[in-house]
N, C-alpha and C positions, 0 to 999 in steps of 0.2 A: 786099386782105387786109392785115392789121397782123400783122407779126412778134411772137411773144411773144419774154421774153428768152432762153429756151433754143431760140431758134431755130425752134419750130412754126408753122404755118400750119395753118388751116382749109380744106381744102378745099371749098367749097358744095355741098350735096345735088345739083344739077343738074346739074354735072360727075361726081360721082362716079356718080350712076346713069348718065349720058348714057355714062361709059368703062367703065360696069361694074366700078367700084371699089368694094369691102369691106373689113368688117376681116380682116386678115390678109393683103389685098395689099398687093403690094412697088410700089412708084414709084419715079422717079427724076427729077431735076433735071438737065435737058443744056444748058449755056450755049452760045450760038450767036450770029451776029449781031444778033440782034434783041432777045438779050435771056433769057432762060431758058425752056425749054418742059418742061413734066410729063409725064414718060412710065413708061407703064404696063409694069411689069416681067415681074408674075405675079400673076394672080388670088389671091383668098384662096380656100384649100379646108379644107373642113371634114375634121377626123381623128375616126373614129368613136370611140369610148370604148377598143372591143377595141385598134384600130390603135394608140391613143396608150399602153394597158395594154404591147404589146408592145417599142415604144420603150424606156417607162420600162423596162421590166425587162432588154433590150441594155445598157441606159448605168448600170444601176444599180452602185455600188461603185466607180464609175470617175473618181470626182470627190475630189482627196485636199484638203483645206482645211489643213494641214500643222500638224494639232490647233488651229487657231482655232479660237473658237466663231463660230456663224452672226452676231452682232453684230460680234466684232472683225476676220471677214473682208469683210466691209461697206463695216467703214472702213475697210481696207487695200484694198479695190477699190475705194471711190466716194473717199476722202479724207475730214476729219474733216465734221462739219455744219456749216454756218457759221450756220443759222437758231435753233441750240440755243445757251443762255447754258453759262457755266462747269460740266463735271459736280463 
C-alpha cells in the first residue's frame, strides 16, 4: 500500500471481506515486533433511521459554537485553508 499524505491507506477488498470489515468499522494499528498488524476493533452497525431520529434529538441543543457561525467555527476547529488563495 502507498501512504497518501494525510496518513490513509487502502485497505484491499480481500482483506476487508476476509475480516469482515465495513463502513463504519473501527480498526486499529498495533506495532509489535514484526512490524504493524491491523486489528479489528468493532464491526460497522447499521442505525435504523428511528434509532438515529432518537439520538439526534438526546444531543439536540447541547452543542454551544459560542455564536460562531458554522464557517468560522470551522476554521477555529480545522485551522485556516491553506489550499484557498487570499479571501
Amino acid at each position: 500500500m502507498r501512504v497518501t499524505e494525510k496518513g490513509q491507506v487502502t485497505i484491499p477488498k480481500e482483506i476487508r471481506d476476509r475480516l469482515n470489515i465495513g463502513p463504519g468499522s473501527e480498526v486499529d494499528f498495533v506495532a509489535d515486533e514484526k512490524g504493524a498488524r491491523l486489528v479489528v476493533v468493532a464491526e460497522g452497525k447499521s442505525t435504523s433511521d428511528e434509532e438515529f431520529a432518537t439520538w439526534l434529538k438526546s444531543v439536540s441543543g447541547t452543542f454551544d459554537t459560542l455564536g460562531m457561525t458554522t464557517d468560522e467555527y470551522m476554521e477555529w476547529l480545522r485551522g485556516p485553508r491553506d489550499d484557498l488563495g487570499p479571501r
